[in-house]
C-alpha positions in Angstrom: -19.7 -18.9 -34.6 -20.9 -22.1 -33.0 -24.0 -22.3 -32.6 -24.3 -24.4 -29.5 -21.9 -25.4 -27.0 -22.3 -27.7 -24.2 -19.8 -28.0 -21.4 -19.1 -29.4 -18.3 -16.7 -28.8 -14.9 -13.6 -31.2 -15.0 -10.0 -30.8 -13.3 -9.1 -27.3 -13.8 -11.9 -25.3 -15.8 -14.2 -27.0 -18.5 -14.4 -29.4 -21.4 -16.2 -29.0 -24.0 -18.6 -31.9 -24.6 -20.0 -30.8 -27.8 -19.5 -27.8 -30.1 -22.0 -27.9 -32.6 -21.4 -25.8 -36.0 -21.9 -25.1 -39.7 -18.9 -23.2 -39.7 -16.5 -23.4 -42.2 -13.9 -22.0 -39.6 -14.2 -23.8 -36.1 -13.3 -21.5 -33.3 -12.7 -23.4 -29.5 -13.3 -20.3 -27.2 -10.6 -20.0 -24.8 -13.1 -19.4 -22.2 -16.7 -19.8 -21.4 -18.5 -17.7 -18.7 -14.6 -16.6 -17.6 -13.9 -19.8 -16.5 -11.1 -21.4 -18.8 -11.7 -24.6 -21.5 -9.2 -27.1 -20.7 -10.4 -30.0 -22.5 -12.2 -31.9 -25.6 -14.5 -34.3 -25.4 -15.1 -37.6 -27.1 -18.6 -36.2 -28.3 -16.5 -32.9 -29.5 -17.7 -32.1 -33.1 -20.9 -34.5 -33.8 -23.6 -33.0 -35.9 -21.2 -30.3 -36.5 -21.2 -30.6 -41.0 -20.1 -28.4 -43.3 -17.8 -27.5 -46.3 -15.2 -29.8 -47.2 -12.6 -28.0 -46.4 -12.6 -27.0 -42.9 -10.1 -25.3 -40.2 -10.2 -26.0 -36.7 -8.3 -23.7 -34.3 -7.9 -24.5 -30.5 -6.7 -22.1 -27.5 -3.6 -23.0 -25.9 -5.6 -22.9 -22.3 -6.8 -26.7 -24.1 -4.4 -29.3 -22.7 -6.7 -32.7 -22.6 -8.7 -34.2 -25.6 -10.6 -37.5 -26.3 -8.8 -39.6 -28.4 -12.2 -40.2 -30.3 -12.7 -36.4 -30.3 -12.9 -35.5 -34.6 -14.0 -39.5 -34.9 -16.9 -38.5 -37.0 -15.1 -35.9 -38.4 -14.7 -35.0 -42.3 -13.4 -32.2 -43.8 -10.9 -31.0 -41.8 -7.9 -29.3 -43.5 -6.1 -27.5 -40.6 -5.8 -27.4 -36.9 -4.0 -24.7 -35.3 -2.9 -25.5 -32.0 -2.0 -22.2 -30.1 -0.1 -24.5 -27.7 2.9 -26.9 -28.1 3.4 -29.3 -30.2 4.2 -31.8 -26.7 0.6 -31.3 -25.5 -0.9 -31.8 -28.9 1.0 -34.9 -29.6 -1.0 -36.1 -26.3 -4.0 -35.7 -27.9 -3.8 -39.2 -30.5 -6.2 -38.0 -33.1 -6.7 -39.3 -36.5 -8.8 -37.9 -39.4 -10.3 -39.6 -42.5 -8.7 -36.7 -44.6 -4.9 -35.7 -44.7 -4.5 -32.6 -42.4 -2.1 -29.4 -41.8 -1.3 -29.2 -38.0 0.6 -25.9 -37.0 1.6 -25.1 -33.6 2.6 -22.3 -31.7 6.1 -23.2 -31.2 6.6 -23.7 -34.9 5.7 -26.9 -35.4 3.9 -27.9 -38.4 3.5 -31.0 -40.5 1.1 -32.8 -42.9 -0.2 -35.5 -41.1 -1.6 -38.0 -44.0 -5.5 -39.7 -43.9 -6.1 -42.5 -41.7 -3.0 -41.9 -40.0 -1.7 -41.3 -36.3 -1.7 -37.1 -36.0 1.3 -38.3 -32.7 4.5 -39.3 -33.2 6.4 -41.8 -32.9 2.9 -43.5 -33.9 2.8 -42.1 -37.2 6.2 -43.0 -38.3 5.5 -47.0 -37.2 2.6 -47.1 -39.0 3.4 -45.1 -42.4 7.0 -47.7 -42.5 5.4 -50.5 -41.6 2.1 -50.0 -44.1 4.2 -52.0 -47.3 2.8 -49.0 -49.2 4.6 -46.5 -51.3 5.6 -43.7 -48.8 5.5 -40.1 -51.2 9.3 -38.4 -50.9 7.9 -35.4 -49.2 6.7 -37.2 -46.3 9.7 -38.4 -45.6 12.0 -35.4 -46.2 9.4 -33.9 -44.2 10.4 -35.7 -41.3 13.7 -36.4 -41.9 14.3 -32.1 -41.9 11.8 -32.1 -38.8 12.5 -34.9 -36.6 10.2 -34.0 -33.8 9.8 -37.3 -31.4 11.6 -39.0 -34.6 12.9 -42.6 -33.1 16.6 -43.7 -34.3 14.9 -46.8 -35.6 12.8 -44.8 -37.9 14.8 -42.3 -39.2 17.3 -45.3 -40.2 14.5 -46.8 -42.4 13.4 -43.3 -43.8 17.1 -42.6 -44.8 17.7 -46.0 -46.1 14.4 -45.3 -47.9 15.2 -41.9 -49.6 18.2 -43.0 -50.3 18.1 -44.3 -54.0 15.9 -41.3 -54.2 17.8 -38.5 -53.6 20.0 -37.6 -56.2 17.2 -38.2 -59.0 15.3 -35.4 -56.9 18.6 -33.3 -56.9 18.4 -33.3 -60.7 15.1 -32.5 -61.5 15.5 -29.8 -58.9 18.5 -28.7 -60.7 16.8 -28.7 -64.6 13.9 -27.2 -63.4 15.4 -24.4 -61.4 13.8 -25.0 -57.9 16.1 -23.6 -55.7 14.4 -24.2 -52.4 13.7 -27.8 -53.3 17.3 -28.3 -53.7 17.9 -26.6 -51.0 15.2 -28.6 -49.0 17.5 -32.0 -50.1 20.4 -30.5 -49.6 19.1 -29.9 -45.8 18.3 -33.6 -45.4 22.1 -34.4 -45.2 21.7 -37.4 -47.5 23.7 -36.4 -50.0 27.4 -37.3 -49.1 30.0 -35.1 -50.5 30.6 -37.7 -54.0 27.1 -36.9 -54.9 27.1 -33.1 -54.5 30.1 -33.2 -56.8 28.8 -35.5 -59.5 25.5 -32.3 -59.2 27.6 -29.8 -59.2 28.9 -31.1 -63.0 25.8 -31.5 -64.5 24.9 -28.1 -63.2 27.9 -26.1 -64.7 27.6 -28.3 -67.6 23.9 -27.5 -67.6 24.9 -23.5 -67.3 22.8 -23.6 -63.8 24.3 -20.8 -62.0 22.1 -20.8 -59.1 22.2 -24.3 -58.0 26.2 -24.4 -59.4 26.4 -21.2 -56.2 24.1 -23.5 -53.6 26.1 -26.7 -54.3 29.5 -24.8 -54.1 28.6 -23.3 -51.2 27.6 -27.0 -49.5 31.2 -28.2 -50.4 32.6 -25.5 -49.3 30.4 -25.4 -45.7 31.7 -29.2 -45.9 35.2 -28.8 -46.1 36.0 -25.4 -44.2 33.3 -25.3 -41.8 31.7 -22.2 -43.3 31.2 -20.2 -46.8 34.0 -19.6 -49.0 32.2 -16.8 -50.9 31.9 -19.8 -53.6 35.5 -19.7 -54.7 36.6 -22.6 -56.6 37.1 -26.1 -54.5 
């Protein structure tokens, strides 16, 4: 529970100017007083300290926020966002710490430290950084393209792929079915490397990945599951 909150009357309801807090879960009421919060202030969480890892959720009914609102900031593991992910992408934060944002239209990414929490202003910064770019940042994007530029996703592609198929065999040897399923989603693999997989994982007596590869050829050449019959 906070234990202050100061406000003030802007377009539409109120903003919250500061929310001050020990709280390992930060709570932005929906409403103060009955009248509805429909903004974040620059001043937002000063003086608010804690635990080290904190969750921040916010009430749909929030459509406006300082860009410098979590400046001073640290902590902060995940923000719910009972809105859309268009409104929070408005927003333009950044945190010193990486960060899980969910939203209520499904959205939900790992934004990374230092980093734009907006898109496409992530993506130009993270490609153009010259530093190594972890594989499940970019798979991330690549199998949730939200605001994802054609500019970008030609540099995350041309960046995964010399990557790919390595991934494709350790999730093969280790038995990771949803990882191979998660490359297999990224479309990077064309239908010569699925084939050369799908060798080393009969020869590797891999049933379940021999079944999910199968059934990608199969979904590649007929349009739709073959109940895994031989190509």
């Amino acid at each position: 529970m906070a234990s202050r909150i100061e406000t003030m009357r802007v377009e539409g309801g109120l903003e919250i100017v500061r929310l001050v807090t020990n709280d390992a879960n930060i709570v932005v009421p929906g409403e103060v007083n009955g009248v509805p919060v429909v903004s974040i202030g620059s001043m937002f969480l000063r003086e608010s300290y804690g635990t080290g890892n904190r969750n921040l959720m916010i009430p749909a009914s929030v459509v406006r926020a300082s860009q410098e609102a979590l400046v001073s900031m640290s902590g902060l593991r995940t923000i719910t966002y009972l809105g859309s992910f268009d409104t929070f992408n408005t927003f333009g934060w950044d945190l010193s710490t990486d960060c899980q944002v969910n939203c209520a239209d499904g959205f939900s990414f790992l934004f990374l430290a230092r980093y734009p929490m907006s898109f496409p202003a992530f993506d130009d910064e993270l490609l153009g950084s010259h530093q190594r770019i972890s594989e499940s940042t970019v798979m991330a994007r690549l199998m949730n393209p939200v605001y994802l530029t054609e500019s970008n996703r030609e540099k995350y592609t041309k960046y995964m792929k010399s990557r790919i198929v390595p991934m494709a065999q350790h999730a093969i040897f280790d038995n990771d079915m949803n990882s191979l399923k998660n490359i297999i989603d990224t479309e990077l693999l064309d239908e010569k490397d699925l084939k050369s997989l799908l060798e080393e994982s009969v020869r590797s007596g891999r049933t379940s990945s021999t079944s999910v590869i199968m059934t990608t050829l199969n979904i590649m050449h007929y349009g739709k599951s073959k109940d895994n019959s031989p190509l």
